[in-house]
C-alpha positions in Angstrom: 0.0 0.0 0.0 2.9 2.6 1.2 4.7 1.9 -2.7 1.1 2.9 -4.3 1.0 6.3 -1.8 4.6 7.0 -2.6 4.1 6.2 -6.3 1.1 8.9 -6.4 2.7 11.5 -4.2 5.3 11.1 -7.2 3.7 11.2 -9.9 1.6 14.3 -8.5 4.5 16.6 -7.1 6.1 15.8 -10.8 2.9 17.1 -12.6 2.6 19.9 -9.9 5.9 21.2 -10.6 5.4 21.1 -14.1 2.1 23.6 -14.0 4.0 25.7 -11.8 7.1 26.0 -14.0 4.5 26.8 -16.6 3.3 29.5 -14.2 6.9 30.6 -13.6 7.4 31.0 -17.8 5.0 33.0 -18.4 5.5 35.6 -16.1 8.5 38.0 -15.9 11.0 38.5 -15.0 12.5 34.4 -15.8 14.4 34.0 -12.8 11.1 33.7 -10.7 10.3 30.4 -13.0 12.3 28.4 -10.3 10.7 29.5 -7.6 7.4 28.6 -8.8 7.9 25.1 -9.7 9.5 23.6 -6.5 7.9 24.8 -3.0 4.4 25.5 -4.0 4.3 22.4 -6.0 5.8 20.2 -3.2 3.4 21.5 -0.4 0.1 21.1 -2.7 1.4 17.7 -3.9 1.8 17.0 -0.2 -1.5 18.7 0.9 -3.3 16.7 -1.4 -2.0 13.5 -0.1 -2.2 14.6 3.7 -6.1 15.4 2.4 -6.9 12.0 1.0 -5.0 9.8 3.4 -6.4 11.8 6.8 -9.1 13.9 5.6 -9.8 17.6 5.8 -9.7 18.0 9.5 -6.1 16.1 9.5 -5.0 18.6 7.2 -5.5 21.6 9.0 -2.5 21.5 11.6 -0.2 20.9 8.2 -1.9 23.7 6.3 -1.5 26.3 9.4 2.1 25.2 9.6 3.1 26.2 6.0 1.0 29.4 6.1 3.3 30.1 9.2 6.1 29.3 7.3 5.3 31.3 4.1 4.6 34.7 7.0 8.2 34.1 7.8 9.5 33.7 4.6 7.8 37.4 3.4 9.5 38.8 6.7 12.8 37.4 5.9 12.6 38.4 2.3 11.9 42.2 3.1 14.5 42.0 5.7 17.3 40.9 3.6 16.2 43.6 0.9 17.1 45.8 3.8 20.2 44.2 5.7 22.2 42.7 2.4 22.3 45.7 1.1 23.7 47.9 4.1 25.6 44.8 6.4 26.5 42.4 2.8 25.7 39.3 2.5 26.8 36.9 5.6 25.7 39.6 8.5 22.5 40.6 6.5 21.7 36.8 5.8 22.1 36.0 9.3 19.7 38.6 10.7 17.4 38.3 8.1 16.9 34.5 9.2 16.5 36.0 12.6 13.2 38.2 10.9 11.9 34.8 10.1 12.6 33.2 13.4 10.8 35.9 15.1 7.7 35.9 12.7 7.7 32.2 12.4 7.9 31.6 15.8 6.0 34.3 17.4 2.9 32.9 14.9 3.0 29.6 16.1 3.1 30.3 19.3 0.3 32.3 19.4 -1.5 30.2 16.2 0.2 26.7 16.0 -1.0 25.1 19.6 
């Protein structure tokens, strides 16, 4: 049974990541078309499977954690537009990962319980 879920999860992240890399093509500028065809075609491939396998309601702890995620991910990206450019790369990398530590982790705390 596991090989036939594995098989599926497959064969659906592979067709996700090829609409999203459609998606990514499209648009402009090109060097987005990368970052549309691996995370959010991994976490619907893996939503979908988490959906069918537990059902909506076991879903929902999984859906709230990459929402959480994502929130950190937009506070570390406007950070290191900020830090980078005024500290370079290492210290402004570094802090910036502290933005998302504190977003992150101040959300689940408060949402994620």
């Amino acid at each position: 049974m596991s090989i036939w879920v594995g098989g599926f999860k497959g064969l659906l992240g592979g067709v996700a990541v090829v609409a999203f890399s459609l998606i990514g093509e499209a648009g402009h500028p090109k060097r987005f078309a990368g970052l549309f065809s691996a995370a959010p075609s991994v976490a619907v491939a893996s939503l979908l499977m988490t959906v069918l396998l537990k059902g909506s309601a076991g879903t929902v702890p999984y859906a709230r954690g990459m929402l959480i995620g994502s929130a950190g991910m937009i506070a570390y990206c406007l950070a290191s537009l900020y830090l980078i450019d005024r500290l370079h790369a290492l210290l402004g990398s570094i802090l910036s990962w502290l933005a998302w530590l504190m977003v992150a982790g101040g959300l689940y705390l408060m949402l994620g319980r």
